[in-house]
Structures are given as C-alpha cells and as structure tokens.
VOLUM-862673 format. One record per atom (N, C-alpha, C): x, y, z; chain; residue in three letters; residue number from 0. Coordinates in steps of 0.001 Angstrom, whole numbers, always signed. Layout:
<pts>
<pt <X,Y,Z>,A,Ala,NUM>
...
</pts>
This chain:
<pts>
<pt <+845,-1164,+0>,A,Unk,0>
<pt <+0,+0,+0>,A,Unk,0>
<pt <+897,+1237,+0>,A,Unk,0>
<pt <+321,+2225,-1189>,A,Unk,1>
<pt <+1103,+3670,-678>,A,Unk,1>
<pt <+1085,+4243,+221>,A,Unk,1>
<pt <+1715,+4997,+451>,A,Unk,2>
<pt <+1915,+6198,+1176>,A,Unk,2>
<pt <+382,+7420,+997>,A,Unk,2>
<pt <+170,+7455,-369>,A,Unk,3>
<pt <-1100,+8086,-640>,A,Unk,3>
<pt <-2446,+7394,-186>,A,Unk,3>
<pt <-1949,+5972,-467>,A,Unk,4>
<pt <-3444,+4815,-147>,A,Unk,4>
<pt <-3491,+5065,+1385>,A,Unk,4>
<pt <-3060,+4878,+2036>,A,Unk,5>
<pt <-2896,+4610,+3822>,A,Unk,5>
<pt <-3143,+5807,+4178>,A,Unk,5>
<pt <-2818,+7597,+3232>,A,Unk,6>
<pt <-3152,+8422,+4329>,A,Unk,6>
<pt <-4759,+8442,+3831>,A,Unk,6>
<pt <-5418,+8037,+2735>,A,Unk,7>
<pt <-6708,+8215,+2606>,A,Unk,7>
<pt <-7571,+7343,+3105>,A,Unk,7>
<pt <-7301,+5942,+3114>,A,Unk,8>
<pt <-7560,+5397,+4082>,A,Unk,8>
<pt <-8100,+5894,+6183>,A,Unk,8>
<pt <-6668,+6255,+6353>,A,Unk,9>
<pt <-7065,+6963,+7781>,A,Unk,9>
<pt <-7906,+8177,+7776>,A,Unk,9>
<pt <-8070,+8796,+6680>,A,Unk,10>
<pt <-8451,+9821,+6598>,A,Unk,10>
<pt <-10084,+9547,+6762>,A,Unk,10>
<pt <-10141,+8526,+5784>,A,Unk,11>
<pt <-11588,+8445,+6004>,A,Unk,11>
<pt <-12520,+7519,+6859>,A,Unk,11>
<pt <-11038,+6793,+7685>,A,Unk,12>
<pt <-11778,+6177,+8967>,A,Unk,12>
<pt <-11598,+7011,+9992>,A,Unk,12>
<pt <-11072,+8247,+9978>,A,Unk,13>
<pt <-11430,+9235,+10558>,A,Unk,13>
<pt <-12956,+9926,+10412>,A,Unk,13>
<pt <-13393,+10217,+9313>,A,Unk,14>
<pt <-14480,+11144,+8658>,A,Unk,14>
<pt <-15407,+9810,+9723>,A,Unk,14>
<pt <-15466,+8866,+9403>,A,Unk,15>
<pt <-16351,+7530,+9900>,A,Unk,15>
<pt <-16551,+7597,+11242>,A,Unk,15>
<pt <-15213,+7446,+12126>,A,Unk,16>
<pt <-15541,+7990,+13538>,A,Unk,16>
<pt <-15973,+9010,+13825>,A,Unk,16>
<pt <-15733,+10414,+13305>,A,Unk,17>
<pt <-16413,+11563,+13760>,A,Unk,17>
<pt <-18029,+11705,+13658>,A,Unk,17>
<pt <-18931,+10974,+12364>,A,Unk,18>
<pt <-19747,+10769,+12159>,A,Unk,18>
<pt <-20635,+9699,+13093>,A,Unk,18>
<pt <-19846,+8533,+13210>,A,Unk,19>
<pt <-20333,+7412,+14311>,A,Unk,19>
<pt <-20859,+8161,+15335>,A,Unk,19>
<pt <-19480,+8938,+16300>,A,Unk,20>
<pt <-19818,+9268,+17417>,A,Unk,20>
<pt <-20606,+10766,+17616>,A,Unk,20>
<pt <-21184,+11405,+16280>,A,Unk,21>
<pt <-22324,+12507,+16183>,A,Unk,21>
<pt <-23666,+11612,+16332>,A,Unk,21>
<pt <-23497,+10474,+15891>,A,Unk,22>
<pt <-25190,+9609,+15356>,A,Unk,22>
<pt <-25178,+9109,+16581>,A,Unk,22>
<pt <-24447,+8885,+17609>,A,Unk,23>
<pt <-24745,+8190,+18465>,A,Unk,23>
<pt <-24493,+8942,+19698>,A,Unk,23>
<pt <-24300,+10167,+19404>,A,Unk,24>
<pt <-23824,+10667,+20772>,A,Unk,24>
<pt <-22727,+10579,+21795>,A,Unk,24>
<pt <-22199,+10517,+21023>,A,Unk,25>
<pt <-20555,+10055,+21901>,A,Unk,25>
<pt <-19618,+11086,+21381>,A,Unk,25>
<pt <-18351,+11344,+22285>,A,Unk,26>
<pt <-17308,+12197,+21682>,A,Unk,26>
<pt <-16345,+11089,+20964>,A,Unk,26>
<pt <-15700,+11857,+19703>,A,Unk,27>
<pt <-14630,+10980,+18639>,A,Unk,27>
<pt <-13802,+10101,+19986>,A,Unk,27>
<pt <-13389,+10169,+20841>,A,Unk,28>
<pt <-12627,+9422,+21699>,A,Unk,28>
<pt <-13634,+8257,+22383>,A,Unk,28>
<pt <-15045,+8485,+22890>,A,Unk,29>
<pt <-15956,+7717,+22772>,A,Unk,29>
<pt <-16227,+6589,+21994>,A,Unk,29>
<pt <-16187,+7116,+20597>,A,Unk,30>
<pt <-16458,+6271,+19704>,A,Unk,30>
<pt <-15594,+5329,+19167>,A,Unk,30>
<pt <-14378,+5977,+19736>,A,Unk,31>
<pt <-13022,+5454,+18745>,A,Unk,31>
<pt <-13294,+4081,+19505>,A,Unk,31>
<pt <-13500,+4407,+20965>,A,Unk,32>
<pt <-13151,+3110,+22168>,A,Unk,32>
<pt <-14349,+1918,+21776>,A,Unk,32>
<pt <-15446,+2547,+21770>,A,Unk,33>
<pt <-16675,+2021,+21786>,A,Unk,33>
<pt <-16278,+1261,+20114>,A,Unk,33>
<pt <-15701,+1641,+18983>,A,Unk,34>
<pt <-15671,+988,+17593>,A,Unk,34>
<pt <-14657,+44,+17583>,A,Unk,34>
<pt <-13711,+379,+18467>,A,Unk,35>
<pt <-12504,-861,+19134>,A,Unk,35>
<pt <-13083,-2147,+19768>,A,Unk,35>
<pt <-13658,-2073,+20824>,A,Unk,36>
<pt <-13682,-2821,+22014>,A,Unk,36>
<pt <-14779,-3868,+20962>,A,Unk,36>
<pt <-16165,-3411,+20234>,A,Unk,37>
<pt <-17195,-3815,+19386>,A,Unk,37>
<pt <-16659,-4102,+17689>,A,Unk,37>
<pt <-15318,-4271,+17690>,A,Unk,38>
<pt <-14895,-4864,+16315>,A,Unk,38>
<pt <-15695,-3677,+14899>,A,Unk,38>
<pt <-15983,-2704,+15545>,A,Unk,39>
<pt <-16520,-2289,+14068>,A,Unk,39>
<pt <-15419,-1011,+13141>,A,Unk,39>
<pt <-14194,-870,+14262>,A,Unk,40>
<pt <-13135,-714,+13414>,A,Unk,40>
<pt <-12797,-1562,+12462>,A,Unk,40>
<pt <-12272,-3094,+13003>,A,Unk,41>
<pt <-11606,-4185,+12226>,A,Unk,41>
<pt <-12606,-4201,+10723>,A,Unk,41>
<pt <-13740,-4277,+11256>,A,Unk,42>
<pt <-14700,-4370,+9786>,A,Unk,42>
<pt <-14644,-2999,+9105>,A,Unk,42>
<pt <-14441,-1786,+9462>,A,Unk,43>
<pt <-14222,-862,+8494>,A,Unk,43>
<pt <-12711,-1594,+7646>,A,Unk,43>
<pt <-11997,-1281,+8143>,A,Unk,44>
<pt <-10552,-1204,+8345>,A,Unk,44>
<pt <-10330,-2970,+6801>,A,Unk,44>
<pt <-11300,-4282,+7082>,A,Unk,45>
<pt <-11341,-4797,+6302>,A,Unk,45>
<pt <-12028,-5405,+5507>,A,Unk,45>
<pt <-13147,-4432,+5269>,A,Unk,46>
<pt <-14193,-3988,+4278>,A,Unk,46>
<pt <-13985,-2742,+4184>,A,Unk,46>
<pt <-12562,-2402,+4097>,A,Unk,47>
<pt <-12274,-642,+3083>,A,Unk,47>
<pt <-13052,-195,+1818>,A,Unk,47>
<pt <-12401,-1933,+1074>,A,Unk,48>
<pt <-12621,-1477,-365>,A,Unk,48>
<pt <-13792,-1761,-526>,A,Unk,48>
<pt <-14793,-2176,-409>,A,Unk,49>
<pt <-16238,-2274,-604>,A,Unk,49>
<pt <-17125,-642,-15>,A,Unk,49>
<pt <-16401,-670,+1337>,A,Unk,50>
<pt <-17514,+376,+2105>,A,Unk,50>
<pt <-17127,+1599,+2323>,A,Unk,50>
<pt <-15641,+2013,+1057>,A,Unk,51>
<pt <-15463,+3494,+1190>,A,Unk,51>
<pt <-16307,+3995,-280>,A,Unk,51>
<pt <-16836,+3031,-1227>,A,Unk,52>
<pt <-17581,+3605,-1880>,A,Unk,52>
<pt <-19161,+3299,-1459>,A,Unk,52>
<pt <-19806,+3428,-638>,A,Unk,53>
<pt <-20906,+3706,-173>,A,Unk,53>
<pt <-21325,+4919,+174>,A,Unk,53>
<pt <-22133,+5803,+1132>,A,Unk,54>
<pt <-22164,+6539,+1937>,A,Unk,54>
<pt <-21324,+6776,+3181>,A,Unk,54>
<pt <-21456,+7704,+3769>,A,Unk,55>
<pt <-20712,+7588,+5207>,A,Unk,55>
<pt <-21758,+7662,+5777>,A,Unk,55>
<pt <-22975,+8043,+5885>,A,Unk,56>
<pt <-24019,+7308,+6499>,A,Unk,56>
<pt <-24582,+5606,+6276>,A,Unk,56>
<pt <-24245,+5083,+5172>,A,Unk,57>
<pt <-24619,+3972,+4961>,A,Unk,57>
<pt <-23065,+3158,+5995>,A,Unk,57>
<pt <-22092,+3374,+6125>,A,Unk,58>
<pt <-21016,+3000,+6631>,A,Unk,58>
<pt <-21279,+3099,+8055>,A,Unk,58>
<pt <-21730,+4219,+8894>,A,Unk,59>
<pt <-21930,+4161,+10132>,A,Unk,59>
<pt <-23342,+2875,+10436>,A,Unk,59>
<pt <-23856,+2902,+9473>,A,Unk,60>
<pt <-25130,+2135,+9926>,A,Unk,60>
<pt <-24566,+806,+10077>,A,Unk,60>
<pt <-23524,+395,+9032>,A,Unk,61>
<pt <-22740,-1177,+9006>,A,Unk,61>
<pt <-22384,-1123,+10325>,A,Unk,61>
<pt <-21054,-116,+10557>,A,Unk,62>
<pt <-20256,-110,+11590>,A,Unk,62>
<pt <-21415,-823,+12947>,A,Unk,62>
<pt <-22326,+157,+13179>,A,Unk,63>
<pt <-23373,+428,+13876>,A,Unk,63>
<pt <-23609,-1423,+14256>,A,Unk,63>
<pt <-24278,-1841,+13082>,A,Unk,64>
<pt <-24860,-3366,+13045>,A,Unk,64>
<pt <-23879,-4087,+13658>,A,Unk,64>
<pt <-22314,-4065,+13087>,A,Unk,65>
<pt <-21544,-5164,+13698>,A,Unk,65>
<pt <-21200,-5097,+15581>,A,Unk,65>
<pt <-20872,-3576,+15504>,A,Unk,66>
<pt <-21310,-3306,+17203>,A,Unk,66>
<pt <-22141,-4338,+17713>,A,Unk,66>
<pt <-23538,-3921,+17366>,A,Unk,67>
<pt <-24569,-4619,+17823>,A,Unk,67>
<pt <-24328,-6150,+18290>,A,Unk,67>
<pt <-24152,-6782,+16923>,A,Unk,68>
<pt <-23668,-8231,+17041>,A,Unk,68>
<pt <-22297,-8595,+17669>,A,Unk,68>
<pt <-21528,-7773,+17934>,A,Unk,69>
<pt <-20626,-8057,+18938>,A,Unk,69>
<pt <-20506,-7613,+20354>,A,Unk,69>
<pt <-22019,-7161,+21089>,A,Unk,70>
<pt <-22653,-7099,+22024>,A,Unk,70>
<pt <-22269,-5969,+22500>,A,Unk,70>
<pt <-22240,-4777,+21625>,A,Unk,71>
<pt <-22057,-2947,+21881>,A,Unk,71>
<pt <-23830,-2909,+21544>,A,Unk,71>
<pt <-24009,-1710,+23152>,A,Unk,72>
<pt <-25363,-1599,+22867>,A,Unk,72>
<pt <-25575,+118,+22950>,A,Unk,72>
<pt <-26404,+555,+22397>,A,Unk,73>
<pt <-26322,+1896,+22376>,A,Unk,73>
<pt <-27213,+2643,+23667>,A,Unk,73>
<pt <-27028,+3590,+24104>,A,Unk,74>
<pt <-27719,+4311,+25747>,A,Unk,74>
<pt <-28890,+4776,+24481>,A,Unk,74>
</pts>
C-alpha cells in the first residue's frame, strides 16, 4: 500500500468515527473506544474497499450493526 493509499484510508476512517460518534452521541474518543472494544473498526478497516464507496451514512449504519452483534449496545 502507498503512502497516498494509507493516508486516505485513515483519513476516512477518521471522517467515519467523527460521524459514528455525532449519530450516536458520543465524543470521537468515545467512539473510537466504543468501535474498538465492538470490532466495528476491524470491519471498516477490512471492508475498506467495498464500504469506502458507499455513503458515510450507509457505513456508520454497518459499523453500527456489527457493534450490535458483537454485544455494543447503544444508551
């Protein structure tokens, strides 16, 4: 991977967390923990290439689902 691929990459699992943790009410450090601990980093991170051409609302909703199923529950 480039140097160009990897910073757009973070870049836009950045844009993803900031968005996560607006829809759900959490601060970006919130969410970062809460998308860690609930695997829905790992599934961004390896479903890049499928789910950076979607929405970033359609992406938080994935993220969102795998949470779920890995027993992250929302307040």
């Amino acid at each position: 991977m480039s140097k160009r691929e990897l910073n757009n990459r973070i870049e836009y699992m950045v844009l993803c967390i900031g968005d996560f943790a607006l829809q759900h009410a959490m601060t970006p450090s919130e969410a970062f923990a809460f998308l860690e601990r609930y695997r829905g980093l790992s599934f961004l991170d390896e479903c890049y290439d499928v789910e950076h051409t979607q929405s970033v609302q359609r992406v938080v909703d994935d993220m969102s689902e795998v949470c779920m199923r890995n027993g992250g529950v929302f307040a």
